[in-house]
C-alpha positions as CSV (number, residue, x, y, z in Angstrom):
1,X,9.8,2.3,2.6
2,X,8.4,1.3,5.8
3,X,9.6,3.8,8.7
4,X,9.3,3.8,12.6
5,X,10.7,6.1,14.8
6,X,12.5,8.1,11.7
7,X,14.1,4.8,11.0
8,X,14.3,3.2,7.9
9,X,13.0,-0.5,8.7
10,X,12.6,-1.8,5.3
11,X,13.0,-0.5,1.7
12,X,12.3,-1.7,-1.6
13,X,11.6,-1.3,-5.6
14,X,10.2,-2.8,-8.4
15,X,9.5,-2.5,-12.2
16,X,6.9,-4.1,-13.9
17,X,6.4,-4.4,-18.2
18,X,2.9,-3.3,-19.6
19,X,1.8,-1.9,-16.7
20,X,0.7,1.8,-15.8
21,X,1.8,3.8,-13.0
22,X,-1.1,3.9,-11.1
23,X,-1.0,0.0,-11.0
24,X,2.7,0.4,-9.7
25,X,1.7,2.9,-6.7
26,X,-1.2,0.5,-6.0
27,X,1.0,-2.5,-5.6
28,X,3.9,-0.5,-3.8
29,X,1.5,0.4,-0.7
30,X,0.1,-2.8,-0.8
31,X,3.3,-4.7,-0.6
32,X,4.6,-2.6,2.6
33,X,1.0,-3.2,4.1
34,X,1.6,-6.7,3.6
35,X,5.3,-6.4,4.7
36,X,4.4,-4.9,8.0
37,X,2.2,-7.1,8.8
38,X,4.2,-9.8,8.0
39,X,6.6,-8.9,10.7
40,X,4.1,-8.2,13.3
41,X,5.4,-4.4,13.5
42,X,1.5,-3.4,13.3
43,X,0.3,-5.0,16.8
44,X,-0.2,-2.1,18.8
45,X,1.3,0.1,16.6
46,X,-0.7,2.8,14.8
47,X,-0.5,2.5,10.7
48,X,-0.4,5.2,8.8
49,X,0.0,4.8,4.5
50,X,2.3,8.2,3.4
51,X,2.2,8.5,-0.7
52,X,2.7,10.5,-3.2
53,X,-0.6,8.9,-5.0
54,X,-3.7,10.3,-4.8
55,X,-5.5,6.6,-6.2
56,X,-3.7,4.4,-3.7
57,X,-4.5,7.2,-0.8
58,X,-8.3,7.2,-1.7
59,X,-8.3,3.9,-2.7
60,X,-6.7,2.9,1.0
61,X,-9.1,5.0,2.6
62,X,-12.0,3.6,0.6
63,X,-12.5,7.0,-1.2
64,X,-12.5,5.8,-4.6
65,X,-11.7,2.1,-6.4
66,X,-11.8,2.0,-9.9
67,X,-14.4,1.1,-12.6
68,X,-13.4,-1.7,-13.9
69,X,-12.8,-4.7,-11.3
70,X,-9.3,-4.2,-10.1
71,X,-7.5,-7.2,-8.3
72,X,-4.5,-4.6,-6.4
73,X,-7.2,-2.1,-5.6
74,X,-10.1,-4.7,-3.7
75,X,-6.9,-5.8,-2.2
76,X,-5.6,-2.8,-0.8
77,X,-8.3,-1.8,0.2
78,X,-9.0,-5.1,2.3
79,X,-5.5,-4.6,4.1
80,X,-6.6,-1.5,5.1
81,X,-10.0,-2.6,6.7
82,X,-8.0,-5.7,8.4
């Protein structure tokens, strides 16, 4: 859910086979990252990522990324460098 201003601007779901849930929290903050920026609703806006996920928090604020080479995390990560 991307909010400004207590408004709901945009909301969305997903559901993925084979998957865990980390992956899922991962691609969920990516995906509004990439949807606000889309729209251009991050010039001169401040960002800020709300989650229930510890991993995509830490991995957002370059905290922690995983072990293993993880495509959603190096890319989340970027977004939130950018």
């Amino acid at each position: 859910m991307v909010v400004s201003d207590g408004a709901a601007l945009l909301t969305d779901s997903g559901a993925a086979r084979s998957t865990t849930n980390n992956q899922m929290e991962l691609l969920a903050a990516l995906s509004g990252l990439r949807a606000v920026v889309a729209r251009g609703w991050h010039d001169h806006a401040r960002l800020e990522l709300v989650s229930d996920s510890r991993v995509a928090l830490d991995v957002a604020r370059g905290a922690w990324l995983p072990r293993r080479p993880d495509p959603l995390a190096v890319a989340l990560r970027a977004a939130c460098v950018e």
